[in-house]
N, C-alpha and C positions, 0 to 999 in steps of 0.2 A: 361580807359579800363573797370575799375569795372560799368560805367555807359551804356556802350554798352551792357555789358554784361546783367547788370539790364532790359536794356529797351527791347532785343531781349527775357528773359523769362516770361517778360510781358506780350510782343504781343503775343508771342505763346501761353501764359495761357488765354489771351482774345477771341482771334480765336477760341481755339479750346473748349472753353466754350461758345463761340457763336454756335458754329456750335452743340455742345451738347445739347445745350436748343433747339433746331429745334430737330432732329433727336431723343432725349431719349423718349421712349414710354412711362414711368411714367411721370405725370404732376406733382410729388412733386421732381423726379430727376430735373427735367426741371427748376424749379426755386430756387434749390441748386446751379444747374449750373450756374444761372442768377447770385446767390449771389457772387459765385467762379471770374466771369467775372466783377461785380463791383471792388471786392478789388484790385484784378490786375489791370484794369483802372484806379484806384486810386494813385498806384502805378505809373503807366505811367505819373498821372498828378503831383507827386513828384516830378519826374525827370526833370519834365517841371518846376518847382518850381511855380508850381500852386498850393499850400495847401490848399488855400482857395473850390477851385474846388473839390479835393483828399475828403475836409473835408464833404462837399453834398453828395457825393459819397456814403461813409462811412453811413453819418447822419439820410439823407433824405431817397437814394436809398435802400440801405442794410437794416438801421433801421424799418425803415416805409414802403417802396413800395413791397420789398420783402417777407418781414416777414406777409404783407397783402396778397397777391397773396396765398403766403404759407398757413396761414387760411383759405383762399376764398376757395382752391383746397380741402384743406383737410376736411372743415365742407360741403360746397356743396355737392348734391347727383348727380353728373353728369355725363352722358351717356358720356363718352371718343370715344367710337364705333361710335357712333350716329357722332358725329362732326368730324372725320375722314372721315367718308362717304362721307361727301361732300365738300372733298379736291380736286379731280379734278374738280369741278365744278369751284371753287373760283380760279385754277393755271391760270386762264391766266387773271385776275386782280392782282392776288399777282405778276406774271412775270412783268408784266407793271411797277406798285410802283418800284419794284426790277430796273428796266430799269430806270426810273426819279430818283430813288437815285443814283444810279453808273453815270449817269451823272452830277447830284448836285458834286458830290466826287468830278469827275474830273474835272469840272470847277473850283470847290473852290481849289485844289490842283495846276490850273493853275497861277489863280489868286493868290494865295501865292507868287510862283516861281515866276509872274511878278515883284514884290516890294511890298514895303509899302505903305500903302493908304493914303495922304494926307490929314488931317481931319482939316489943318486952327486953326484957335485959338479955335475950339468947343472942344479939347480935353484939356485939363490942364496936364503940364508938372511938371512931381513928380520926386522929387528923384531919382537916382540909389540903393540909399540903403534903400529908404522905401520899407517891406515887401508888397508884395501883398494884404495881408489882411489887413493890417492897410490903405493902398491906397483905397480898396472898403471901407473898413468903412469911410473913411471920405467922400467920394463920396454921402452915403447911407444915413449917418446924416448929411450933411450940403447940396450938390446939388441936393439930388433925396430924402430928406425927407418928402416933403408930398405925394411924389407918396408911398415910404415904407410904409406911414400911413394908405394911402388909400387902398393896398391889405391888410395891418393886418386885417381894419376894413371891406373888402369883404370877408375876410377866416373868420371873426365871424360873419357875416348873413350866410355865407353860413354852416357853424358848426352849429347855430341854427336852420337855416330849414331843416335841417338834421335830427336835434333830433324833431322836431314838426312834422314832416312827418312820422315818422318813431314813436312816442308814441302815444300806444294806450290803450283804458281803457281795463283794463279784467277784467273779471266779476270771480266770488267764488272764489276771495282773500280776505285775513284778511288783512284791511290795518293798518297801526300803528297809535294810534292814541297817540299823544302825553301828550295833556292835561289830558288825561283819564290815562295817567300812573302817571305825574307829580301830581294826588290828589290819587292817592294809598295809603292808608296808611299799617304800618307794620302788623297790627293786620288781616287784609283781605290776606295779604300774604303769614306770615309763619304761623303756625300751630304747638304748642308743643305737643308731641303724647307720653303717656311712653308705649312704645313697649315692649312686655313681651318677652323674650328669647327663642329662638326657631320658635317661629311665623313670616310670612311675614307682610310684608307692605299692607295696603288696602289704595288704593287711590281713 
């Protein structure tokens, strides 16, 4: 009972944070909303004893995608007006998309209800009682680890051409130079002054 219950204040915290990030006119409401609608999804994928799923949720979406958006809105100087305007122009490509997802929904909601998909010996048959997450980890390092290897090492070219595209020299900075500090000696740096009382400091 207590699991119905969980999953029905779920859905309704998800919808109707769905439907809040559309419709709030502030764009930093709109991706509070976004936040509000992962944890509740997260939530949802508890109940499904998806932790592993819940934990992305959490990690990836809330930590990282949100908290970016949320930067992006709030340091950007963006005309909100301006991109409004040309909401009825885009409504009947957005209606479309809107139209191929709700039938994606319903087929894969068919296809459910038909059964289970027969995957032959390509799937490997786990325990009942191994956890989720311990089932993808061993999946991740033993049958799919050099695909794992091979997106770390495309997230680190692509994290480098990020920072190479994006640095550039600027010009009337002091830069630091190090060897020129490392032969500093103490006599160039402090200065013993006997300051008479009463008087300021002359630097």
């Amino acid at each position: 009972m207590i699991q119905v219950l969980a999953f029905y204040l779920f859905a309704t915290i998800v919808v109707a944070s769905g439907a809040m990030v559309i419709f709030a006119r502030n764009p930093v409401h709109s991706v509070l909303w976004l936040i509000l609608a992962f944890f509740n999804a997260a939530g949802l994928m508890v109940l499904l004893s998806a932790e592993f799923v819940a934990m992305l949720l959490v990690i990836v979406y809330v930590g990282a995608v949100a908290v970016l958006f949320l930067f992006v809105v709030m340091m950007l100087d963006i005309d909100f007006a301006q991109l409004r305007a040309g909401f009825v122009s885009y409504f009947p490509l957005g209606g479309a998309i809107a139209v191929v997802l709700l039938v994606e929904l319903v087929l894969g909601v068919g296809a459910w209800k038909a059964g289970a998909i027969n995957l032959g010996q390509r799937a490997a048959r786990l325990p009942d009682a191994t956890p989720n997450i311990e089932a993808i980890g061993q999946l991740l390092y033993t049958r799919y680890i050099f695909l794992f290897e091979a997106a770390g090492l495309i997230l680190l070219v692509a994290m480098i051409g990020a920072i190479v595209l994006t640095h550039r020299a600027r010009g009337g900075t002091r830069p630091q130079n190090i060897d020129r500090q490392n032969r500093r000696r103490p006599d160039e740096a402090v200065r013993n002054i006997d300051q008479p009382v009463g008087q300021g400091v002359e630097l």
